[in-house]
TORPA-4810 file (N, C-alpha, C, O; in nm, 3 decimals):
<nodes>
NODE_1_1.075_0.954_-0.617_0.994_0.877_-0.527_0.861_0.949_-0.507_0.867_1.071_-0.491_X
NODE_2_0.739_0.888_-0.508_0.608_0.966_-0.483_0.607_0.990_-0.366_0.713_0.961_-0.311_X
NODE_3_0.521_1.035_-0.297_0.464_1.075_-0.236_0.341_1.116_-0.162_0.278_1.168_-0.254_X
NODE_4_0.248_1.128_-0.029_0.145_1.176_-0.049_0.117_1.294_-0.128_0.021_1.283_-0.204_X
NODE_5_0.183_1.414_-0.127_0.105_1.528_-0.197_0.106_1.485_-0.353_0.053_1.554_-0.441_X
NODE_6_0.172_1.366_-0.377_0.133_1.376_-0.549_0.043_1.303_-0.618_0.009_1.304_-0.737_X
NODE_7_-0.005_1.207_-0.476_-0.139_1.155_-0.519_-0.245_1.287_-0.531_-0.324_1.316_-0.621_X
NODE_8_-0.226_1.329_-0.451_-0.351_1.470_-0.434_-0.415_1.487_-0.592_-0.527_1.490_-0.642_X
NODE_9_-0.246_1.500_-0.649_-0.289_1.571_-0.814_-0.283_1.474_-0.891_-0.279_1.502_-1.011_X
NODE_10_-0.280_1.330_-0.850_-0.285_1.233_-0.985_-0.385_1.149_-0.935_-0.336_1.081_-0.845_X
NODE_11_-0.513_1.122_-0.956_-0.626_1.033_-0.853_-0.560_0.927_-0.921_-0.486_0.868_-0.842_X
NODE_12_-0.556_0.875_-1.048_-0.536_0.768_-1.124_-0.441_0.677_-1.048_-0.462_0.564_-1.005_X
NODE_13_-0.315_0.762_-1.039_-0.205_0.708_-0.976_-0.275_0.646_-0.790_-0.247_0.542_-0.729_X
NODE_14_-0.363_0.756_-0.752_-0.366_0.690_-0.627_-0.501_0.571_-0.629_-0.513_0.483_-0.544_X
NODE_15_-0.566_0.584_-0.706_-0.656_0.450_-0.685_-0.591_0.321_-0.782_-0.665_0.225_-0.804_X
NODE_16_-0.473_0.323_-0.829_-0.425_0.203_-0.835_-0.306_0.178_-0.720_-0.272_0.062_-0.696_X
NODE_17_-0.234_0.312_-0.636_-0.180_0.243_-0.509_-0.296_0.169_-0.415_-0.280_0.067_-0.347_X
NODE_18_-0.400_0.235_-0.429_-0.522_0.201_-0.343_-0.536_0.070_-0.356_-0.528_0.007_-0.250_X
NODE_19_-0.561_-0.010_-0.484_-0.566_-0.144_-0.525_-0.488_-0.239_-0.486_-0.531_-0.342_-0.434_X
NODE_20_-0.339_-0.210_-0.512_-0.184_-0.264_-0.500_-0.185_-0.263_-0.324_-0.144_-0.364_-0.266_X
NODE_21_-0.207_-0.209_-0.288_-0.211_-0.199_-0.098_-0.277_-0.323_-0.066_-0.237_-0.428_-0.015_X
NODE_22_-0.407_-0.280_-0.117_-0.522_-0.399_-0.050_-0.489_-0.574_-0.101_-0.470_-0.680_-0.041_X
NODE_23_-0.494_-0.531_-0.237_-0.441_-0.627_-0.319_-0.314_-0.724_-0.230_-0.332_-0.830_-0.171_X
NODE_24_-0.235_-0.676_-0.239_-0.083_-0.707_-0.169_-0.138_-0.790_0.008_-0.081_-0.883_0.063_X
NODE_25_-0.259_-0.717_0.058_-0.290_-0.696_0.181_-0.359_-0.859_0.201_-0.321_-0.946_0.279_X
NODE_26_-0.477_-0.861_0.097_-0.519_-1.015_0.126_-0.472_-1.101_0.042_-0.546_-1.197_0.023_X
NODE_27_-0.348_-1.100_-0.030_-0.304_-1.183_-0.105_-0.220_-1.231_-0.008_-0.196_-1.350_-0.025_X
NODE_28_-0.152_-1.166_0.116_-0.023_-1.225_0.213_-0.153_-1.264_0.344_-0.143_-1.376_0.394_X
NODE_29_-0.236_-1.198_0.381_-0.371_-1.268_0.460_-0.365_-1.425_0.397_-0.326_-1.523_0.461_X
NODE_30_-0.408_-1.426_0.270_-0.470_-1.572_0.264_-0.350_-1.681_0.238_-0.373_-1.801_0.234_X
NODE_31_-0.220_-1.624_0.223_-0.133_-1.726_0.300_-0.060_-1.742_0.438_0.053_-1.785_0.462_X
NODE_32_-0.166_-1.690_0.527_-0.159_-1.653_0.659_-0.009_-1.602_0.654_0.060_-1.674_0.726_X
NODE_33_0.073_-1.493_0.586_0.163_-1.412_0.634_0.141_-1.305_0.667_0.032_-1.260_0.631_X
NODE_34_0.248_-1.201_0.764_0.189_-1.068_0.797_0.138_-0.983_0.663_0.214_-0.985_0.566_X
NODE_35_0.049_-0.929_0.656_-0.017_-0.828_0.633_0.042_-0.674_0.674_0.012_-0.578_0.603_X
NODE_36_0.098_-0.663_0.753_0.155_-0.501_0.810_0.205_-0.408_0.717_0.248_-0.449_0.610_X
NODE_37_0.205_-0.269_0.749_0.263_-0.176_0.684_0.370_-0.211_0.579_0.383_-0.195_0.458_X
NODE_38_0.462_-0.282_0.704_0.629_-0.275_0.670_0.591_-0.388_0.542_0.635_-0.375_0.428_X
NODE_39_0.529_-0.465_0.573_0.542_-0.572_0.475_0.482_-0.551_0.312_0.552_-0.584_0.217_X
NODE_40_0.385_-0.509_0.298_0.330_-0.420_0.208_0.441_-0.372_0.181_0.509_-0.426_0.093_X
NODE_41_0.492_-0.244_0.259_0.593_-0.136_0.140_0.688_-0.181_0.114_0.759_-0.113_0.039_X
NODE_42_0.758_-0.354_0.175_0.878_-0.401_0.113_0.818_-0.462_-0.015_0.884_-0.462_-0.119_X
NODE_43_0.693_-0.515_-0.009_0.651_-0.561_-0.159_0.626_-0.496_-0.276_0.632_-0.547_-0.387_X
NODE_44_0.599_-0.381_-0.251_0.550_-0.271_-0.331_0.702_-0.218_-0.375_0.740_-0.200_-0.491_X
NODE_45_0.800_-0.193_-0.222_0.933_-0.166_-0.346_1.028_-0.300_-0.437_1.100_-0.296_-0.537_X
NODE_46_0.991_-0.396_-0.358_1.075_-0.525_-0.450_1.010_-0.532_-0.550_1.058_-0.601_-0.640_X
NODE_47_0.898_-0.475_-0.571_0.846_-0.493_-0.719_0.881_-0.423_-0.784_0.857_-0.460_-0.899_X
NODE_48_0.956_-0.281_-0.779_1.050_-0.186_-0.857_0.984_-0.032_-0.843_1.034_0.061_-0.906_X
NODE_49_0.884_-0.015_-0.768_0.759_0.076_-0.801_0.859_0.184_-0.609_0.887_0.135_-0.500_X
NODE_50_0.874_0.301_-0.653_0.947_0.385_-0.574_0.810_0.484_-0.494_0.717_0.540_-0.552_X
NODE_51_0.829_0.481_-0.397_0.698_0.524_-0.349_0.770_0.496_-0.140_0.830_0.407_-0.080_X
NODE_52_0.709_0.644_-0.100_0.783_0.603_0.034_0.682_0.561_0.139_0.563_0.566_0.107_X
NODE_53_0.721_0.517_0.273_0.666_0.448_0.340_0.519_0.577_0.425_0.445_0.539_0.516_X
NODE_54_0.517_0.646_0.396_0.438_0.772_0.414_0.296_0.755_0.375_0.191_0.755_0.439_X
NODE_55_0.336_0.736_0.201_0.202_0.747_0.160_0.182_0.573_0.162_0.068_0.527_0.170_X
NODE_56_0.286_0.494_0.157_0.179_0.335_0.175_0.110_0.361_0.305_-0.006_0.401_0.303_X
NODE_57_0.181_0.338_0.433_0.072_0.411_0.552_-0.023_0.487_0.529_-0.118_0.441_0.592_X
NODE_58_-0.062_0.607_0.459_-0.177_0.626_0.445_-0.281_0.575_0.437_-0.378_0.566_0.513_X
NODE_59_-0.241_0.512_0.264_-0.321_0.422_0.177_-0.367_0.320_0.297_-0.480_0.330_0.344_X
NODE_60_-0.303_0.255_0.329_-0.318_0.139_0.369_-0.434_0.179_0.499_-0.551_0.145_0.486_X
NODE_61_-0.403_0.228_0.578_-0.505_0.303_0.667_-0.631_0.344_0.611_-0.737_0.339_0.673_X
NODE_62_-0.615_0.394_0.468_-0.741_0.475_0.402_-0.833_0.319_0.413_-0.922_0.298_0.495_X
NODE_63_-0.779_0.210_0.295_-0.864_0.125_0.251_-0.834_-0.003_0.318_-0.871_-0.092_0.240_X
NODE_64_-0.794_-0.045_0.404_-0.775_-0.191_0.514_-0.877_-0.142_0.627_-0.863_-0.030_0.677_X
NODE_65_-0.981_-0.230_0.668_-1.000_-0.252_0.796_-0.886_-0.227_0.893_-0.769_-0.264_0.879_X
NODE_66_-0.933_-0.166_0.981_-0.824_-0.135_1.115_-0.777_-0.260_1.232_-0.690_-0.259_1.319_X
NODE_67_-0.892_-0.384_1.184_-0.818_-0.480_1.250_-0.718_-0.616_1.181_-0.707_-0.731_1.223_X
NODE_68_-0.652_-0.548_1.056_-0.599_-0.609_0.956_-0.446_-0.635_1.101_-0.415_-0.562_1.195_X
NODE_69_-0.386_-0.777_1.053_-0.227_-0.779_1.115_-0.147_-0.845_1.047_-0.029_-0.854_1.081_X
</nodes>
């Protein structure tokens, strides 16, 4: 399972979580569903991709507006 410290050493890996966050973020916006943390990292793992709820919170904090819901 990733992690934050292993984005540190793979940028690649983290500017495509960076993408997949946001991505994920106004794709459930523009069918007016939640947008939230939780919802993101259940999409991100039903898609098969192992990654814990740590670093999606980050991410998601890094690149969402703070008045995203």
């Amino acid at each position: 399972m990733l992690g934050v410290s292993c984005l540190v050493k793979n940028t690649d890996l983290r500017e495509n979580l960076n993408e997949l966050v946001e991505y994920l973020a106004y794709a459930r916006l523009s069918k007016n569903q939640n947008a939230g943390i939780a919802d993101i990292y259940n999409d991100i793992r039903s898609s098969g991709i192992e990654v814990d709820l740590q670093t999606v919170g980050f991410i998601y904090n890094d690149v969402l507006p703070k008045n995203i819901e």
